[in-house]
C-alpha positions in Angstrom: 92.9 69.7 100.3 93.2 72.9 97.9 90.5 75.3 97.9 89.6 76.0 94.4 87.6 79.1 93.2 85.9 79.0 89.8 85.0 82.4 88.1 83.4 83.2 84.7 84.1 79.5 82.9 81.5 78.0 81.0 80.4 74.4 82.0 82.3 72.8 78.9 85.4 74.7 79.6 84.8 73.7 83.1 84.0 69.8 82.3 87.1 69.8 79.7 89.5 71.0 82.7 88.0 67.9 85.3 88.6 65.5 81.9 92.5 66.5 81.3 93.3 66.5 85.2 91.3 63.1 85.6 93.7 62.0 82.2 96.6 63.3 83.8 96.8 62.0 87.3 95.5 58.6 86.1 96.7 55.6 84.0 93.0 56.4 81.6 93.8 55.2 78.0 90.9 56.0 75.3 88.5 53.0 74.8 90.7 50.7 72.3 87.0 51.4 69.9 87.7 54.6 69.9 91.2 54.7 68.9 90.5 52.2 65.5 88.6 54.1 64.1 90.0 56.6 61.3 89.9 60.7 62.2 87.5 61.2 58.9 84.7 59.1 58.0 82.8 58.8 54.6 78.8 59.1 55.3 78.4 55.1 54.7 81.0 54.6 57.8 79.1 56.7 59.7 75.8 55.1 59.0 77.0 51.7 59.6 79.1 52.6 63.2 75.8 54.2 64.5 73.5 52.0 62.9 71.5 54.6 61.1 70.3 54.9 57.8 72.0 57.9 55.2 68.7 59.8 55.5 68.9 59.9 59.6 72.4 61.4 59.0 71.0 64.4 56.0 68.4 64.9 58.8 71.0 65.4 61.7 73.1 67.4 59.2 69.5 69.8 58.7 69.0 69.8 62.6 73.2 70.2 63.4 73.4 66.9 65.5 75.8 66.1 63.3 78.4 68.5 60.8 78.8 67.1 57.7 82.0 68.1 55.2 82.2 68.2 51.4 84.8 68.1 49.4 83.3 67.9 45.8 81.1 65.9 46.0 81.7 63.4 48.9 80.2 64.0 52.2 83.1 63.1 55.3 82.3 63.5 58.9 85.3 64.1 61.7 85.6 61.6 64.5 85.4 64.4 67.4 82.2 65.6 65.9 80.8 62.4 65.8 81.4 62.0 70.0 81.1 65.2 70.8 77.1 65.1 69.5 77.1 61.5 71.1 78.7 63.1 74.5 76.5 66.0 74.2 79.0 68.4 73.3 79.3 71.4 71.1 76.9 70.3 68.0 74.2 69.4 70.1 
C-alpha cells in the first residue's frame, strides 16, 4: 500500500480527488435520475423536482441555498448548483 501525504488541500478539494479516483478505478455510472434531467432548469422545474413551492426557492435564493440566474426576466437554475446545495457543497 502507498503512503500518501496530504498538505494544505481543503476538504472539498480533498473529497473531489477521493470522488474522481473512486470514478476512475470503478465501473460507477451517474444515477440514470440524474443524467435526464436537462443542465438548466426554469424555476417551475425546480419547484416541482424538489417538491417545493416558488416562494421556498426566492427564500433559498435570499439565504444562497440555492443560485438563481436571470436572463430578462426568466429565472433558470444550473443542474450542479442544484446537487451541490443538496450534497452540501459550495452554495451551502
Amino acid at each position: 500500500m502507498r503512503k500518501v501525504e496530504i498538505e494544505q488541500v481543503s476538504i472539498r478539494e480533498l473529497i473531489e480527488k477521493f470522488e474522481e479516483i473512486i470514478i476512475k478505478n470503478t465501473n460507477f455510472q451517474k444515477p440514470e435520475f440524474e443524467s435526464n434531467i436537462p443542465d438548466i432548469l426554469t424555476r417551475n422545474q425546480v419547484a416541482e423536482m424538489l417538491q417545493v413551492s416558488k416562494v421556498t426557492l426566492n427564500n433559498w435564493a435570499k439565504n444562497k441555498v440555492l443560485i438563481p440566474y436571470s436572463i430578462g426576466t426568466r429565472v433558470y437554475y444550473r443542474k450542479e448548483d442544484i446537487f451541490n446545495s443538496m450534497k452540501g457543497g459550495k452554495n451551502v
